[in-house]
C-alpha positions as CSV (number, residue, x, y, z in Angstrom):
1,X,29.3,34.5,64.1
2,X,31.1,34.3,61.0
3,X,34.9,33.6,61.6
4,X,36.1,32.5,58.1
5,X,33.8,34.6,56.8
6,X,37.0,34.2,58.5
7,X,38.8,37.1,57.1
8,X,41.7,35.9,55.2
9,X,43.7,39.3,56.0
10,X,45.8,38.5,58.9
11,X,47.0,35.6,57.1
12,X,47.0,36.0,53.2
13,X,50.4,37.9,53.7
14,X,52.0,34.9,55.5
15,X,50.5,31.7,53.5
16,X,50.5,33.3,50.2
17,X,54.8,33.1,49.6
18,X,54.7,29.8,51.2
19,X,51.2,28.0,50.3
20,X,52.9,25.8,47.4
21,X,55.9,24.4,49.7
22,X,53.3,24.3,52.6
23,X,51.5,22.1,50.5
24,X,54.4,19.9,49.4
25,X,55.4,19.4,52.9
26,X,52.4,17.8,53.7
27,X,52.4,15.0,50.8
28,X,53.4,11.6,52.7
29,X,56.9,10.2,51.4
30,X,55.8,6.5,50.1
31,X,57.6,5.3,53.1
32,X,55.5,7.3,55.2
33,X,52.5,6.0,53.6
34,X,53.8,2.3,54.3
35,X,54.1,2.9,57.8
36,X,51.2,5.1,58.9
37,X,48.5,3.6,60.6
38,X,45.2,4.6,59.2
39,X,43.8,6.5,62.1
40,X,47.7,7.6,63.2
41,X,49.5,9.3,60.0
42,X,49.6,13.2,59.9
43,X,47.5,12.7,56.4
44,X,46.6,9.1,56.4
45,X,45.5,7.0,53.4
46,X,44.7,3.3,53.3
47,X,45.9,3.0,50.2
48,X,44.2,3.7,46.7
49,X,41.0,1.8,46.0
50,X,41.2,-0.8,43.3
51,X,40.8,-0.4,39.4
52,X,40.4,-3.6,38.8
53,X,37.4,-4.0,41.3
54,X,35.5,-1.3,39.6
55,X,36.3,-2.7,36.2
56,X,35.1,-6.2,37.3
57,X,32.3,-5.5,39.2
58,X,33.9,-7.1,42.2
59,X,33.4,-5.9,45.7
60,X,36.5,-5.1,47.8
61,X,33.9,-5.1,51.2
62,X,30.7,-5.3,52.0
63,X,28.9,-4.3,55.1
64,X,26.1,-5.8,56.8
65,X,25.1,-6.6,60.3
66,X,23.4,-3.1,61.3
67,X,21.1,-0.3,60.0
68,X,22.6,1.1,56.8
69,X,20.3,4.2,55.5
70,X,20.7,4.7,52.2
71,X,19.6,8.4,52.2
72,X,18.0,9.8,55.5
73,X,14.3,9.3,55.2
74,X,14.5,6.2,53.0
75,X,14.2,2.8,54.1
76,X,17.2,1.2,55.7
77,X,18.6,-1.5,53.2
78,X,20.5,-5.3,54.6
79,X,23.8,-4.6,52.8
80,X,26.0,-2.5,50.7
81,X,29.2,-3.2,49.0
82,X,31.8,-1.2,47.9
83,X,34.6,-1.7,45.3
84,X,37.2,0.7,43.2
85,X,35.7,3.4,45.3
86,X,32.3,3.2,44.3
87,X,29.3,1.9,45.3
88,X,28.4,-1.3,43.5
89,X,25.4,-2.4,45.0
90,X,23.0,-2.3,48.1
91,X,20.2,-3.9,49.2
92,X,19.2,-7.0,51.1
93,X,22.4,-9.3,51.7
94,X,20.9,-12.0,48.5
95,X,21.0,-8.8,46.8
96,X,24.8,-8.3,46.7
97,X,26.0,-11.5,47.1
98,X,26.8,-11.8,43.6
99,X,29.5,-9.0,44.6
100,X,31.2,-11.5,46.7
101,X,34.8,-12.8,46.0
102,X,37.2,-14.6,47.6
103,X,38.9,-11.6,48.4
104,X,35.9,-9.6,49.2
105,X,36.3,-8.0,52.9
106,X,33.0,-8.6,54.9
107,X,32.7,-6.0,57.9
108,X,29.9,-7.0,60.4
109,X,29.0,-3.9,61.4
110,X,27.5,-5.1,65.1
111,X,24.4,-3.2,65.1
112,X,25.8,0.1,63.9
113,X,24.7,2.7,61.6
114,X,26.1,3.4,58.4
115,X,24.7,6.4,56.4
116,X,26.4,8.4,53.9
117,X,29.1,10.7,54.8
118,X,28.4,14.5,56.8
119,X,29.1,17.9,54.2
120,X,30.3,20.6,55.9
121,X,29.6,23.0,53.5
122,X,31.2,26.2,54.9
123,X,34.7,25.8,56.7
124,X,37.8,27.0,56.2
125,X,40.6,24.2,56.9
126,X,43.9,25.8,55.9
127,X,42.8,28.8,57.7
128,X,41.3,27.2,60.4
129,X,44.2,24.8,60.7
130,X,46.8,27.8,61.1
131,X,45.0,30.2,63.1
132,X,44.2,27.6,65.7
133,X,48.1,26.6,65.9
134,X,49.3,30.3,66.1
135,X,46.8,32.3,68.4
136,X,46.2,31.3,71.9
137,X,42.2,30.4,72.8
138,X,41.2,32.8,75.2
139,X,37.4,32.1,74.4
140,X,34.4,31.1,76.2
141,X,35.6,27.5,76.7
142,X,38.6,28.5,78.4
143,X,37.7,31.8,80.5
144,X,33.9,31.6,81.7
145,X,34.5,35.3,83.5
146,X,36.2,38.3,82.4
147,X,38.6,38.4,84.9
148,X,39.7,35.0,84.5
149,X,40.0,36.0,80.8
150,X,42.0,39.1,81.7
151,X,44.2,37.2,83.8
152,X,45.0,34.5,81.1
153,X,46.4,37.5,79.1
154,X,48.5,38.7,81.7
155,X,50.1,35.4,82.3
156,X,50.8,35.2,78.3
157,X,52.4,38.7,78.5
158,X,54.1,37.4,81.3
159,X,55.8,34.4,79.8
160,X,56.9,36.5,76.5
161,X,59.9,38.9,76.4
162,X,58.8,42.8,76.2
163,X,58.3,44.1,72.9
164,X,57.0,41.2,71.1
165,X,53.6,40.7,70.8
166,X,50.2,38.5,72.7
167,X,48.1,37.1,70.7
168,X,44.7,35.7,71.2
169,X,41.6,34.6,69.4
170,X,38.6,33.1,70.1
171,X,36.9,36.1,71.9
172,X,33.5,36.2,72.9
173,X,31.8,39.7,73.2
174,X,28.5,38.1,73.9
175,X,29.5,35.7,76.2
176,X,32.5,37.0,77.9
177,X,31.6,40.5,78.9
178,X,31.0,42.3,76.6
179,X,33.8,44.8,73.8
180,X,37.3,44.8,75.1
181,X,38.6,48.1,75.1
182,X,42.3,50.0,74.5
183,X,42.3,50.7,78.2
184,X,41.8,47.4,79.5
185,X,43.9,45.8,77.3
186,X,46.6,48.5,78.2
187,X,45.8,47.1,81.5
188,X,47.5,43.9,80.7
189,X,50.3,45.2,79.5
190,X,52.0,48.8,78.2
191,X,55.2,47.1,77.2
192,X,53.4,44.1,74.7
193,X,51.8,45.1,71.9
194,X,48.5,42.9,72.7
195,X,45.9,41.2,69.5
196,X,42.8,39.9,70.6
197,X,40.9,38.5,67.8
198,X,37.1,37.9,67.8
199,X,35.3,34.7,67.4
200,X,33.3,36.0,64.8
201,X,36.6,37.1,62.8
202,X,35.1,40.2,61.6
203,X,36.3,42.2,64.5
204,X,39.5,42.4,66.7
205,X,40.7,44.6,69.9
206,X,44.8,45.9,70.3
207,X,46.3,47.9,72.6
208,X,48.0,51.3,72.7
209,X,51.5,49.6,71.9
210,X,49.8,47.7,69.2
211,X,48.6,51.2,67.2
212,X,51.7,52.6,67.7
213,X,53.7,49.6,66.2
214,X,51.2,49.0,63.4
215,X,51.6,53.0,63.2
216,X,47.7,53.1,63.0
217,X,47.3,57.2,63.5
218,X,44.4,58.5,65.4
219,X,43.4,60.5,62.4
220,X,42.8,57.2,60.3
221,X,39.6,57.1,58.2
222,X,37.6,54.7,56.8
223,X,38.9,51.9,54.7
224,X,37.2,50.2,51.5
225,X,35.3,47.1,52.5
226,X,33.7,48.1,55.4
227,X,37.2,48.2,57.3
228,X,37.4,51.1,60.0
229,X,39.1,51.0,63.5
230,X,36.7,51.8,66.1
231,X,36.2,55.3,68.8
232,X,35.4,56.3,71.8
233,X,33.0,59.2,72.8
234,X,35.5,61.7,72.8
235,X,36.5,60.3,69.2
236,X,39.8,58.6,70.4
237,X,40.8,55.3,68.9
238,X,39.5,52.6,71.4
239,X,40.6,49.7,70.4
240,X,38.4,48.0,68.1
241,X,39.4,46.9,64.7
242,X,36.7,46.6,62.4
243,X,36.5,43.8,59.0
244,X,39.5,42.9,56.6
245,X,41.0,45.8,55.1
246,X,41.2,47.7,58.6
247,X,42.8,43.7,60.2
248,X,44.9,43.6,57.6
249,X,46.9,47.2,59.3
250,X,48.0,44.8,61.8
251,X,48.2,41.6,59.1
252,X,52.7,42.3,59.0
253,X,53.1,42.3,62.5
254,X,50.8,40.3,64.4
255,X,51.7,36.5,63.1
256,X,54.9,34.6,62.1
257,X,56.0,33.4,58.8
258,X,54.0,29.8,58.7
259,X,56.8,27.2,58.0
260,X,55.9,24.1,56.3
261,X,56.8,21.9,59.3
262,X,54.2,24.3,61.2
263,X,51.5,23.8,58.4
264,X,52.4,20.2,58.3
265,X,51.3,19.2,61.9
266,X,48.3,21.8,62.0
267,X,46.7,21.0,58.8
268,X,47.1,17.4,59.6
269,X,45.7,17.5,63.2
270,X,42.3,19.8,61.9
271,X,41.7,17.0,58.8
272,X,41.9,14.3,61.1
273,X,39.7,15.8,63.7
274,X,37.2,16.5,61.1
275,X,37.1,13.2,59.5
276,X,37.1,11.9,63.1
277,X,33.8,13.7,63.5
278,X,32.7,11.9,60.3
279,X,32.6,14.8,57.9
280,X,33.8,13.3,54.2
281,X,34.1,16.9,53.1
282,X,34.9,20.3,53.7
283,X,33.7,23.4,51.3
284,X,35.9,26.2,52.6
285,X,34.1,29.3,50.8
286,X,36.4,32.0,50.2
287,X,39.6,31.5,52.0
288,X,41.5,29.7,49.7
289,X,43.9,31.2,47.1
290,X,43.9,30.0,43.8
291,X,47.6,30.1,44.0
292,X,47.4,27.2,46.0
293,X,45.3,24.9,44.2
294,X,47.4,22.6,42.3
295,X,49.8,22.0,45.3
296,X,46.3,20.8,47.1
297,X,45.5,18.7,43.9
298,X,48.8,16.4,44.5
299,X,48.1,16.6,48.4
300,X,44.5,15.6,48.0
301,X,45.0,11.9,48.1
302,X,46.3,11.5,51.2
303,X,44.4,13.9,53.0
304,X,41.3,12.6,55.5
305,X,39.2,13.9,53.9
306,X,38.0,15.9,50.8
307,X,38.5,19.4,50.6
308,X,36.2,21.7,48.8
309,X,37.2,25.2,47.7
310,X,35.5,28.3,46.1
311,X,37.3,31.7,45.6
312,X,37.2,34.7,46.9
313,X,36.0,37.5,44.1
314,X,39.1,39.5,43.7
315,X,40.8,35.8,43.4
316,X,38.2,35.4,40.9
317,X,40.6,35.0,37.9
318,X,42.4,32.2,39.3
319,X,39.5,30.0,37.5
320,X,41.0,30.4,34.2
321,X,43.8,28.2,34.3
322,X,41.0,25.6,34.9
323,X,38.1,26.3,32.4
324,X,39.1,23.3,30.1
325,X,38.2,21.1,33.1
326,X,34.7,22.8,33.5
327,X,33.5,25.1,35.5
328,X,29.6,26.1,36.4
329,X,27.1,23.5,38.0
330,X,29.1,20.7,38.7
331,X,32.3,21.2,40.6
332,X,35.3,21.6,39.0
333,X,36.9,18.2,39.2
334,X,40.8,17.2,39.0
335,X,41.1,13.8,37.7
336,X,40.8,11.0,40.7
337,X,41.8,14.1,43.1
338,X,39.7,14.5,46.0
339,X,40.0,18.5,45.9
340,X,37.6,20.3,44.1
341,X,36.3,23.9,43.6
342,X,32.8,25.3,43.3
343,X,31.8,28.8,43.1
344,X,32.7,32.4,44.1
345,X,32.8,34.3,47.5
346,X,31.2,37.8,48.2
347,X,31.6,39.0,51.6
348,X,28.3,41.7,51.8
349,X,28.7,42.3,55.3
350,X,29.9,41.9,58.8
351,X,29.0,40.2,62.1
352,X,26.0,40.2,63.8
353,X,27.7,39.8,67.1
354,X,30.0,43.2,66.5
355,X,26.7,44.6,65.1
356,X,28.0,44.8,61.3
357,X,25.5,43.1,60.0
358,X,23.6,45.3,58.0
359,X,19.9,44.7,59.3
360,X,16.4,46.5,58.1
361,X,15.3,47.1,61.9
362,X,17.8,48.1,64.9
363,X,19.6,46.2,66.9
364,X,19.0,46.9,70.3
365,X,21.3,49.4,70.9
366,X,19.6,51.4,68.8
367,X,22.3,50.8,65.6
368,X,21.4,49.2,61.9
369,X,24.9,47.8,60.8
370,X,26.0,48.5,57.4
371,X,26.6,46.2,54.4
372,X,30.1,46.5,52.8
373,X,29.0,47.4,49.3
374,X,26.0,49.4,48.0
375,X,23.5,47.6,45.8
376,X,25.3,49.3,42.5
377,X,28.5,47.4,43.0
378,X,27.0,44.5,44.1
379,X,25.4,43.8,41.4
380,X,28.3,44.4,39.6
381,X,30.3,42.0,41.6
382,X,27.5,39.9,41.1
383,X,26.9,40.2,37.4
384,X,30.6,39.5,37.0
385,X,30.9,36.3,38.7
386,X,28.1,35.1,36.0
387,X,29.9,36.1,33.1
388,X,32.9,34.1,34.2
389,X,30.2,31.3,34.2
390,X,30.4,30.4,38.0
391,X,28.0,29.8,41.1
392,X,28.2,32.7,43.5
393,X,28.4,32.4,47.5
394,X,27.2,35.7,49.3
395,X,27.4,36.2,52.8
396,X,24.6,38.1,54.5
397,X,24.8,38.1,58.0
398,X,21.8,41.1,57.9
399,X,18.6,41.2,56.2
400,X,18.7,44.3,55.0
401,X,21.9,42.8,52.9
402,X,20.2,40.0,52.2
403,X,17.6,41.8,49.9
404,X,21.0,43.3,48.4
405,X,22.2,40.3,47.9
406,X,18.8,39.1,46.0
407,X,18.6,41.9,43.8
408,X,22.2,41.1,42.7
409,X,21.3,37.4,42.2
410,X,18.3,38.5,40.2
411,X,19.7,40.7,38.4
412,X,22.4,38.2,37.2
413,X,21.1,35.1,36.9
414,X,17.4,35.6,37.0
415,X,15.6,32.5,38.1
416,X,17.9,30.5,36.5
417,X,20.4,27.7,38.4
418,X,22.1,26.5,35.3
419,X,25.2,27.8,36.5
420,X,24.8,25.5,39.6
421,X,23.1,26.6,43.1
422,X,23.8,30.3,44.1
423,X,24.0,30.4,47.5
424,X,23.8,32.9,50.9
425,X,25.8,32.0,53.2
426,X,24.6,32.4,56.9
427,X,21.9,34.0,55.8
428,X,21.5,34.7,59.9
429,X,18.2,37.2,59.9
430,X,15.9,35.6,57.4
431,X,12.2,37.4,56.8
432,X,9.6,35.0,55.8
433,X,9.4,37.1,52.5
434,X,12.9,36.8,51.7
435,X,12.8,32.8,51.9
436,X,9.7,32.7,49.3
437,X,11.8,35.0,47.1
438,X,15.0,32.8,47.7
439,X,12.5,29.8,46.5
440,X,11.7,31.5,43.4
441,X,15.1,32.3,42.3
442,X,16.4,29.2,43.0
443,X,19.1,30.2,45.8
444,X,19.7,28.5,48.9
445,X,20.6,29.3,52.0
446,X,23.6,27.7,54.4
447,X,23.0,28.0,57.9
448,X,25.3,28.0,61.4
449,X,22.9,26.1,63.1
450,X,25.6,27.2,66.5
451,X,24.4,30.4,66.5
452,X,21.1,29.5,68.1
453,X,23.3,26.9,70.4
454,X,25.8,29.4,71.4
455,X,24.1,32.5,70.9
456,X,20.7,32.1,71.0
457,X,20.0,33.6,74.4
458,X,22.5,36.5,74.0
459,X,20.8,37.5,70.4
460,X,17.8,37.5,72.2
461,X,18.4,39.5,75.7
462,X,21.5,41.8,73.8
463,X,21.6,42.2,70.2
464,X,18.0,41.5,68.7
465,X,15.2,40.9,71.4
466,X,12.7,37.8,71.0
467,X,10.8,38.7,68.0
468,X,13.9,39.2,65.5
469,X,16.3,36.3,67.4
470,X,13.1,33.7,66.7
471,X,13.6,34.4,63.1
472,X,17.2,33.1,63.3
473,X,18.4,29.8,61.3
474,X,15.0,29.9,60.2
475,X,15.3,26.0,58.9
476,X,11.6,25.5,59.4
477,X,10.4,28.2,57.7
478,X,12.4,26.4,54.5
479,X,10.8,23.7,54.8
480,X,7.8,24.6,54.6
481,X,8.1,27.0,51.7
482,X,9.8,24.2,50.4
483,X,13.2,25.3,50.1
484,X,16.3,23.5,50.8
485,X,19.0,24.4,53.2
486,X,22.3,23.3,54.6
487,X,24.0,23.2,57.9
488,X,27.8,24.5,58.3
489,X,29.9,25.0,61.3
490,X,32.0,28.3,59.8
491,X,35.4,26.6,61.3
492,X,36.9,27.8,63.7
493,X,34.5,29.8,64.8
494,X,32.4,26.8,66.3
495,X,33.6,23.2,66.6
496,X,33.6,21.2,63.9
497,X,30.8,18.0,64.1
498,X,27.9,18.1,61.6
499,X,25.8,16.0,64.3
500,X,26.0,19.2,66.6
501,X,24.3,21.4,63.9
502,X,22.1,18.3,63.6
503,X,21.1,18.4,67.0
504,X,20.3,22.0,67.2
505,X,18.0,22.1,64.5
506,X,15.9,19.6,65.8
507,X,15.6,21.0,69.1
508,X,16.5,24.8,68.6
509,X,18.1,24.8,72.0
510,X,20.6,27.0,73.6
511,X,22.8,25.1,75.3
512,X,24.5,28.7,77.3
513,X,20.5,28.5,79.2
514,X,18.9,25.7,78.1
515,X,16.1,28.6,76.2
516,X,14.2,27.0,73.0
517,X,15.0,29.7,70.6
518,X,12.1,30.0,67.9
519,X,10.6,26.7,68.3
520,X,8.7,27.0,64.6
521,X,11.8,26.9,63.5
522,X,13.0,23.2,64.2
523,X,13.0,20.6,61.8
524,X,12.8,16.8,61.7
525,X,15.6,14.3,62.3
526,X,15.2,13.3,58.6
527,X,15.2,17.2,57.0
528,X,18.6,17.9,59.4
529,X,20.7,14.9,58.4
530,X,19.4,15.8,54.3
531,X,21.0,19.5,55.3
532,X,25.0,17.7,56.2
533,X,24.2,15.1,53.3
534,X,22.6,14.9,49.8
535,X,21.6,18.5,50.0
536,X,24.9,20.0,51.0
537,X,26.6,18.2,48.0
538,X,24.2,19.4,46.0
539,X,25.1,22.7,47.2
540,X,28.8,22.0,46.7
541,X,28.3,21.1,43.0
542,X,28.7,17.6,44.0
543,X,25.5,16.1,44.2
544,X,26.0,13.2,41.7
545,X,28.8,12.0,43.2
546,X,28.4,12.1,47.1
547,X,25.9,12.8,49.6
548,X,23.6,9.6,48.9
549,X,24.1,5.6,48.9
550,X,23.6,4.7,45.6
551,X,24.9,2.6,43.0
552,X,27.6,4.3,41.3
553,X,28.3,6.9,43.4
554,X,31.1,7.6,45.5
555,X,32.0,5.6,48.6
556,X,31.9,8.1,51.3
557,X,30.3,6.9,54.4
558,X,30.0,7.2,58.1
559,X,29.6,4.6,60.6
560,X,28.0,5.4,63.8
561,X,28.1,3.7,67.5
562,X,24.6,4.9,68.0
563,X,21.4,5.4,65.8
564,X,20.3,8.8,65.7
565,X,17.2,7.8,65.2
566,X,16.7,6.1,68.7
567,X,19.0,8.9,70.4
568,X,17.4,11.5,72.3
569,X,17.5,15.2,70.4
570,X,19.8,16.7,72.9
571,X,22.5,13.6,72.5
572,X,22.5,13.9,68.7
573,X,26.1,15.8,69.3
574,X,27.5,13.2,70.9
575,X,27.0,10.2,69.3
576,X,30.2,8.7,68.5
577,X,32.0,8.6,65.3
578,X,33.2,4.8,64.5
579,X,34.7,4.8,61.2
580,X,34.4,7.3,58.3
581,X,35.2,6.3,54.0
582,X,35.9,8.6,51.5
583,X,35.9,7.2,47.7
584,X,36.2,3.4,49.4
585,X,39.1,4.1,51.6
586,X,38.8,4.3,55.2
587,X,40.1,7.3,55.9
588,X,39.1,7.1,60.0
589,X,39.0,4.7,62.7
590,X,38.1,5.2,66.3
């Protein structure tokens, strides 16, 4: 599972012409800032904190009246007050009394739990926002059996005029039946050109009518990238649509031009959901254009919640305009914006799911994957990113990439992280050995902890069998080699809600069968919660600002209705989201 991995092929073509008015549309007219509710604007903002609190010292609110952790695994503290969107002080309520003005704000928090704000340090929002506004959900949530899936189709093809096209995303191989095929999507329809896109985003299924209007010939070859369309026995097209350069064949014709009044209402409605779910920030790795970056400087304000952003290599050069403001091991920061950028995207492979992750034992069906580059031009790639100065994020969805991935790394940057924290994201099929090299070299990996909750019964009985699924996620393993990890949802390919991942990687379970998938795996409360907090803005570039509650830092903070701490494992996902801050301002409000 990968989904912004999530190929930004199918809609680079469409967001690229219209990105800087897309972004301008959704900057709130001061009007509509007066009038917009905090929890009810399409980008709401309480307002700008206050200069003159952080240059007096003053508080603008303190909280008090529940558990407030600091930093999970560190004593709870009485009180903490906040002022020009910083933290000014924390401790027992004597402690910051001093703070305390006439016009201070004191919020009795009623026995709930404040704790600094969840990371989510791989998802792509602008993507994410668009592709779940444009394409139908056909997934696993929706269509629990094949047929009703197939029959979802059919009433979509129904309800649009002949000739124009169905689209779908959200496809589960794993848990809906297995590949779609050319045949049974011509079943649907022979007079609709039908799209079906994957969950994991690396992978996609058409129709006859759909190669014939994308004018995909049977005699097509390979692409660069990894990108091939896929065949049946008898060496006919079937169907299948393999990774970005092959996707992008259908890029022209499968989605509309996105309008700004379209990008308003979906970028607005995926910001607040995440900020509902408490995150404070979003790193979207890869899938945002550098052409866009200044418009989402001016937006930033008023957004929910930050917005993170590293670039995809061949996008690489878009960091020059903004070398003066420093780029390297802390993230490129915009004055008192809350966008910033961080690092540099490789995509090394596919989907484990499709089976395109290039592994160093078999899947089950007896193939290996393959990565999308050779070692030689990865290390290129690789050795290029460092001489521009920059971080790089490599996804590795295989092992056997993984290692390719390392030698790139070493090659580079050696052991050092003076650049910031090189990371590899997914980093799905992890060997023990691989993590003790990652250790010495100083890279990280990002997890999606929802692969063992969504997937960890199919990797098993499907694509990998016990021995290799037990080794995925492997957050325990990092622990005890003493390596730090994050947690990351990869939106839209699985919900957004840090506490979720949370949840999983305590209790490694499966929620499709209720299995415990590699139980030496799991980790404690303390070590999951570090993995959405302090240590995912350290992996964002970020961790002096954010991530902790300490004096001088940031203001970003959640407030729960329940303790996770006195919440059983398997409820961690649902504890409710009160109120979440970002830089002072409360940004959410149940």
């Amino acid at each position: 599972m990968c989904r912004g991995c999530f190929s930004t092929a199918l809609l680079d073509h469409r967001l690229a012409a219209d990105a800087p008015a897309l972004f301008a549309a959704l900057t709130p007219t001061r009007r509509q800032l007066i009038a917009a509710p905090v929890a009810g604007a399409a980008l709401a903002a309480a307002g700008a904190p206050s200069a003159l609190a952080a240059d007096s010292g003053a508080a603008e609110v303190i909280f008090r009246g529940g558990r407030i952790l600091p930093l999970p695994g560190t004593p709870a503290v009485q009180a903490l007050a906040i002022g020009g969107g910083r933290i000014l002080g924390l401790g027992t309520e004597a402690a910051v009394a001093g703070l305390k003005t006439k016009a201070t704000r004191m919020v009795d928090l009623g026995g709930r739990v404040l704790m600094p704000g969840f990371i989510d340090p791989h998802n792509h929002a602008v993507l994410s926002a668009v592709i779940l506004e444009l394409l139908t959900d056909v997934g696993f949530d929706k269509n629990r059996t094949r047929r009703a899936l197939l029959d979802q189709l059919r009433a979509m093809a129904a309800q649009t005029p002949p000739g124009q096209w169905v689209t779908a995303s959200n496809f589960d191989n794993l848990l809906q039946g297995g590949e779609l095929s050319r045949e049974e999507l011509d079943s649907v329809s022979t007079t609709h050109p039908i799209f079906v896109w994957y969950t994991n985003a690396h992978t996609a299924c058409v129709n006859s009518l759909a190669l014939q209007t994308a004018k995909i010939a049977e005699d097509i070859g390979d692409l660069p990238g990894g990108g091939h369309f896929g065949r049946d026995a008898a060496g006919r097209l079937d169907g299948m649509v393999y990774e970005e350069s092959a996707l992008l064949k259908l890029a022209p014709f499968v989605l509309p031009r996105v309008t700004p009044q379209l990008a308003t209402k979906a970028l607005g409605d995926y910001l607040r959901k995440a900020a509902a779910a408490g995150n404070t920030l979003l790193h979207d790795p890869g899938a945002f254009r550098a052409d866009w970056i200044d418009a989402a400087v001016r937006l930033s304000p008023h957004a929910p919640c930050r917005v993170s952003a590293g670039l995809m290599y061949d996008d690489m050069a878009g960091y020059e305009k903004y070398r003066s403001l420093g780029l390297g091991a802390r993230a490129t920061q915009f004055g008192d914006s809350l966008f910033t950028l961080y690092g540099v995207k490789i995509v090394a492979d596919g989907s484990n799911q499709s089976r395109t992750g290039a592994q160093t034992v078999p899947y089950l069906d007896g193939t290996m994957g393959a990565p999308n580059f050779d070692g030689p031009a990865l290390k290129r790639m690789v050795a290029a990113v460092r001489a521009a100065g920059l971080p790089v994020q490599i996804h590795a969805s295989g092992d056997k990439t993984l290692d390719l991935a390392l030698d790139a790394i070493e090659a580079a940057y050696g052991t050092s992280t003076a650049l910031g924290i090189n990371r590899i994201e997914h980093a799905t099929i992890i060997r023990p050995d691989q993590i003790l090299r990652m250790k010495a070299l100083g890279v990280q990996p990002s997890f999606l902890m929802n692969h063992v909750r969504l997937y960890g019964a199919a990797y098993r009985d499907q694509i990998f069998g016990p021995a290799r699924t037990a080794l995925t996620d492997s957050a325990g393993a990092c622990v005890r080699a003493g390596l730090p990890f994050t947690l990351h949802t990869d939106s839209p390919c699985s919900p957004v809600g840090s506490l979720a991942l949370v949840g999983t990687a305590v209790t490694r379970r499966c929620d499709v069968d209720g299995s415990v998938i590699g139980p030496d795996q799991a980790v404690t409360l303390d070590q999951a919660l570090r993995a959405v907090t302090i240590d995912a803005a350290r992996q964002v570039g970020m961790g002096d600002r954010i991530g902790s509650l300490e004096k001088g830092k940031e203001a970003d903070l959640v407030i729960l209705e329940s303790d996770p701490y006195r919440t059983a494992p398997e409820k961690l996902g649902a504890i409710k989201v009160s109120e979440t801050w970002v830089a002072g301002t409360r940004r959410f409000a149940a």
